[in-house]
C-alpha positions, 0 to 999 in steps of 0.5 A: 849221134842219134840213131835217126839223125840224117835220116828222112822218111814217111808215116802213113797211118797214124789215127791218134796219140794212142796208134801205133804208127804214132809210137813209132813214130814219136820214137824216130823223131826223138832220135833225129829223124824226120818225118812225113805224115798222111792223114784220112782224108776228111769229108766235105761237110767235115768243118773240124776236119777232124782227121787231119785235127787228130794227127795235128795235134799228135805233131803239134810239139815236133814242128822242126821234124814233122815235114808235112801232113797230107791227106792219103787214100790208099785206095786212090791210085792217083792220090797216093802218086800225087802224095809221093810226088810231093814227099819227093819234093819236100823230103827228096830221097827217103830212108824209111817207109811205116804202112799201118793202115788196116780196116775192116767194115764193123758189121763184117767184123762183127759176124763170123768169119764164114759170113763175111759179105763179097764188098766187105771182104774186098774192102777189107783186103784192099785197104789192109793188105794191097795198100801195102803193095801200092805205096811201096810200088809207088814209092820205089822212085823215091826209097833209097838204096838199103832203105827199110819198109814196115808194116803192122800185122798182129798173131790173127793171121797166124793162128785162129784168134775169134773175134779177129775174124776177117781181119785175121784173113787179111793179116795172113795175106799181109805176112805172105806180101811181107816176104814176096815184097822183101824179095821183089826190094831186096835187089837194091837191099831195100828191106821189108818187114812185119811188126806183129804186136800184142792187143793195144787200145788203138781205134782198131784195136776196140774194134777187134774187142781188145780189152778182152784179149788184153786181160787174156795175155796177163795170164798167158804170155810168159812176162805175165802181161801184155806190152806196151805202146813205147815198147812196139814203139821202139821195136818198130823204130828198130826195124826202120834203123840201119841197126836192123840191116840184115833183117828183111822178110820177117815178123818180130812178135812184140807180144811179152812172148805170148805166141811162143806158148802152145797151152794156156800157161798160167792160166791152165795152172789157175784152172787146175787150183780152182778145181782143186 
């Protein structure tokens, strides 16, 4: 039997082939699983509707698994009602719950943290962290007793990564909502966890600058390089799995160990040769 066979849930965030959400994803539906998708929603003037194009083409090839694709704006209330409504409609009671939705205006994330602007840091929080908080809120009516809620968050918001900047702030608040949200679910052994990956070229990922932290975990992360999307792939799909029942409240670092490390490693040892 596969892991995910019998087993029914929703995926909110996927941009791309290259998202994470989507490695997740892939690897649930490869085991059974099916999947509903939300989309940002297009703009009006938008002919291509180039973000529900995006994400069509991801599902393209998973049509007896992919359930639907609908539009989703987290900071809609009323939208994200009407999308579990017609989840419960097409899915019924669902399994499992992936939330990788995160953004933050460029200009604040370009600027030091200290300069962040009042609207950005706002908009930064509703979308990257309260989202989290809402579609699980609305979507208690249709989870399932022991069902499995994630979330992607990154080692920003544990220690100071330049460059991050206010997204970094955002992932700290994001850990903090994990674990209270893991306590309000846990009555009904409904479990919330965390994904914290390595640097990975998504669309969010360019612009939090991650070719450069990329080439740093080649020489600091013990394995001597950085993951890759199969692997938080996987990792993810783990956490979404009966196979990870007693696991709620928690941040698994999918990041070739890099977080362990309190020097620069490796790297320090290349410095000291040079110098040499």
């Amino acid at each position: 039997m596969k892991l995910f066979e019998g087993k029914k849930g929703l995926i909110l965030g996927v941009a791309n082939d290259r998202s994470i959400a989507w490695a997740i994803a892939k690897e649930i539906m490869d085991h059974g699983g099916i999947c509903g998708f939300s989309h940002l929603p297009d703009r009006a003037d938008d002919d291509k509707k180039k973000n529900r194009m995006r994400v069509s083409k991801c599902i393209e090839n998973y049509t007896s698994q992919a359930a639907f694709l609908r539009p989703l704006d987290v900071q809609d209330d009323a939208q994200i009602q009407e999308f579990m409504t017609a989840a419960a409609n097409d899915l019924g009671q669902i399994d499992f719950l992936l939330h990788s939705i995160a953004f933050a205006d460029r200009d604040d994330l370009n600027r030091a943290t200290v300069e962040t602007s009042r609207a950005g840091f706002k908009l930064a929080m509703d979308v990257s962290v309260y989202s989290l908080m809402a579609v699980t809120n609305a979507a208690r009516g249709i989870l399932k007793d022991n069902a499995s809620v994630l979330t992607m968050t990154y080692f920003g918001g544990e220690k100071c990564v330049p460059g991050y900047n206010v997204m970094g702030v955002c992932k700290a608040a994001l850990d903090a909502a994990v674990r209270y949200l893991a306590f309000d679910m846990g009555e009904r052994g409904i479990r919330v966890n965390a994904v914290s990956a390595g640097p990975l070229k998504t669309l969010a990922g360019v612009a939090a600058g991650v070719g450069e932290m990329q080439e740093y975990y080649d020489y600091v992360a013990p394995l001597g390089r950085c993951v890759t999307h199969e692997e938080v792939g996987r990792s993810g799909a783990y956490l979404l799995s009966d196979y990870s029942n007693g696991i709620t409240g928690e941040i698994l670092h999918v990041d070739s160990g890099y977080n362990i490390m309190g020097s620069p490693g490796r790297l320090l040892l290349q410095m000291r040769a040079q110098k040499a």
